[in-house]
C-alpha positions as CSV (number, residue, x, y, z in Angstrom):
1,X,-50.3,-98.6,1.4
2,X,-47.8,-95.8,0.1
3,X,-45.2,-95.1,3.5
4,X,-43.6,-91.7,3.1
5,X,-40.0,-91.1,5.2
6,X,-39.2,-87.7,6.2
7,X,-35.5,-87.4,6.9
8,X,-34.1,-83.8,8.2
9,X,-31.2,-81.8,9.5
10,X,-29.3,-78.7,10.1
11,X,-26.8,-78.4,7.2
12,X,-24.7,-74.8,6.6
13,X,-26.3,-72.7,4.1
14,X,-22.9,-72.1,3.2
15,X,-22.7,-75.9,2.1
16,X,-26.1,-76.0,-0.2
17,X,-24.3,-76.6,-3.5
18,X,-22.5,-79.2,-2.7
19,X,-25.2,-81.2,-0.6
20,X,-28.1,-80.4,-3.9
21,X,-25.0,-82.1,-6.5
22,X,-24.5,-84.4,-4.0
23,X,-28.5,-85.3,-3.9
24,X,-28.2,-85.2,-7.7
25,X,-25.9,-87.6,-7.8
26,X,-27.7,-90.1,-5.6
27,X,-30.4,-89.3,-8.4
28,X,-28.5,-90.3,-11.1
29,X,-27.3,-93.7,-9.6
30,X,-31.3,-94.9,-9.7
31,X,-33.8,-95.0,-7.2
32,X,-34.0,-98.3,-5.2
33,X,-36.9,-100.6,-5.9
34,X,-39.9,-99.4,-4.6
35,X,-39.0,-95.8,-4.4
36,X,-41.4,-94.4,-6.3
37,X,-40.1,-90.2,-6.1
38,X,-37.9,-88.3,-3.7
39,X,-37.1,-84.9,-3.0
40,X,-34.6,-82.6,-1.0
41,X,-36.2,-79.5,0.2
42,X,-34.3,-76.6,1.8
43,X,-35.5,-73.4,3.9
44,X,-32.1,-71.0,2.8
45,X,-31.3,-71.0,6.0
46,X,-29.5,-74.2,7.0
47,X,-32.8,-76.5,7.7
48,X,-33.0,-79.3,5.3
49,X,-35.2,-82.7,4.3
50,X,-35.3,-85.3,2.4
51,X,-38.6,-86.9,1.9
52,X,-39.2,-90.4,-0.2
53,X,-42.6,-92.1,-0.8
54,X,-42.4,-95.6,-0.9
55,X,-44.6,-98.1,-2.5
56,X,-45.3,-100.2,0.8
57,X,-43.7,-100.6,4.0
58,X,-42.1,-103.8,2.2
59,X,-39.5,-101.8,0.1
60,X,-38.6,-99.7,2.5
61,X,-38.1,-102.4,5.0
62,X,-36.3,-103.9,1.5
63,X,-33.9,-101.0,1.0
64,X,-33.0,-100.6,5.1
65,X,-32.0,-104.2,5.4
66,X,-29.1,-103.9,2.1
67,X,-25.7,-104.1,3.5
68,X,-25.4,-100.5,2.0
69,X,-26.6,-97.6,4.8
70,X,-29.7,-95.9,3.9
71,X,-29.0,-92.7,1.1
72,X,-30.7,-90.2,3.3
73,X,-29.4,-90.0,6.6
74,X,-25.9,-91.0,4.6
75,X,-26.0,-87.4,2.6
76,X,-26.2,-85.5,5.9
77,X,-23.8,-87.4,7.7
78,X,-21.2,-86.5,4.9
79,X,-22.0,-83.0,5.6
80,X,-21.8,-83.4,9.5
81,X,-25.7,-83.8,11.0
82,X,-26.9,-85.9,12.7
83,X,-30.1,-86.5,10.6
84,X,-33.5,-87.5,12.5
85,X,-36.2,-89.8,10.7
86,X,-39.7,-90.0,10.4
87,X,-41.8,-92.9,9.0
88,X,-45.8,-91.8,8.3
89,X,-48.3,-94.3,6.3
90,X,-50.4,-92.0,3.4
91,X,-53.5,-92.3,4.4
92,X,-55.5,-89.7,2.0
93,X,-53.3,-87.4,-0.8
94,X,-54.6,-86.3,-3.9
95,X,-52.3,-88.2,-6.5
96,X,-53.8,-92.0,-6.7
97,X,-52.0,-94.4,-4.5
98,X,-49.3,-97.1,-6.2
């Protein structure tokens, strides 16, 4: 079952470049195994998210147990929020499940 995390936070408007080339550049390193697409979404006015689907609860529990801190909440911190998390199963969508 596909898990989808929805990680958010306040982040100056003023700051949007930099944290969308910053996201960019997570891009460009790879995704993680078992990340199957990700996405930063912004409001223009300061209210950001990132969310990732995930294969299974596996590689996401996979990817939080590295040594290295997860990508998400790691982007906002650089940019001084304190991001919160949420972790939801995908129980009906209408793209085919992994």
């Amino acid at each position: 079952m596909n898990i989808l995390t929805m990680v958010s936070a306040d982040v100056d408007q003023g700051q949007a470049h930099d944290l969308t080339a910053d996201f960019e550049n997570l891009l460009a390193g790879g995704l993680p195994d078992g990340l199957l697409e990700t996405r930063l979404l912004g409001d223009g006015q300061g209210h950001w998210a990132i969310h990732s689907l995930w294969r299974d609860r596996a590689a996401l529990d996979a990817m939080r147990a590295s040594p290295e801190p997860p990508a998400a909440p790691a982007l906002f911190r650089r940019f001084a929020a304190e991001p919160t998390l949420v972790v939801m199963q995908v129980l009906a969508g209408s793209a085919d499940p992994a």
